[in-house]
N, C-alpha and C positions, 0 to 999 in steps of 0.2 A: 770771441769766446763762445764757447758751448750756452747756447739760452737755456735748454733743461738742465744742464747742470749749474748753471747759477741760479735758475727757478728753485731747485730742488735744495740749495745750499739755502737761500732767502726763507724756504717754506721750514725747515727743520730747524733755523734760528727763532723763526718765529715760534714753533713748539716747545726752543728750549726757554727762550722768554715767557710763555704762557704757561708754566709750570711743569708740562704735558712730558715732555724730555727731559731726561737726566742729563748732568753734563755726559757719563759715560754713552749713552743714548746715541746723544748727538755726536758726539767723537766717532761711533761707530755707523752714524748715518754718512759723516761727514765722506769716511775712508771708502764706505757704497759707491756714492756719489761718486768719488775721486775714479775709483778702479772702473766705472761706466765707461767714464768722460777719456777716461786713457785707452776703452778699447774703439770707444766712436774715429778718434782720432788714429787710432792705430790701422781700424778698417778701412777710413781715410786714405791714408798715404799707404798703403795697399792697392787700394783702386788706382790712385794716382800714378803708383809705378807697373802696375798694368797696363794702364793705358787709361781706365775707368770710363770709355765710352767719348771724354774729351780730346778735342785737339787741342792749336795750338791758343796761348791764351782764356782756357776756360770753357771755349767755343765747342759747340760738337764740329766732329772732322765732318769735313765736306762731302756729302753726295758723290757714289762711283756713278760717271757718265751709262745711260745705258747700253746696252749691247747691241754693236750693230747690225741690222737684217741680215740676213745667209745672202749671200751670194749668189748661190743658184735661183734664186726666186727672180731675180733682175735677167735673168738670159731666159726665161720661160717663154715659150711663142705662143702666139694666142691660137684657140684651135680653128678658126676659119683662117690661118694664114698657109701660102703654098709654098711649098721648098722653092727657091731660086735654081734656076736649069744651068 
């Protein structure tokens, strides 16, 4: 579960225990809280069904191998060499 939002639920109990919060108060601390913790979760499995940067398992996806040298750079002749006759 959401740890701020059961931080935030514990913290606003405690207010309405210490006089500080009315029950009304806290009813409408409570519904705060709730509509937070539903869009945390919502952005969540948003990311999730994007892709959200993970692969398979939680893992980030693996490194794209890098790209290999041009090719003409391998048939380059060095400048003191002589055409073949």
């Amino acid at each position: 579960m959401d740890q701020a939002y059961v931080q935030g639920l514990r913290d606003a109990k405690a207010l309405l225990d210490e006089g500080i919060f009315t029950e009304q108060e806290f009813m409408l601390e409570k519904e705060t809280l709730l509509k937070q913790h539903e869009e945390r979760i919502a952005d969540q499995q948003r990311q999730q069904a994007a892709g959200g940067g993970r692969g398979v398992g939680g893992y980030p996806p693996p490194l794209k191998p890098p790209p290999p040298p041009p090719v003409a750079a391998a048939f380059v002749a060095a400048p003191n060499c002589l055409p073949l006759p």
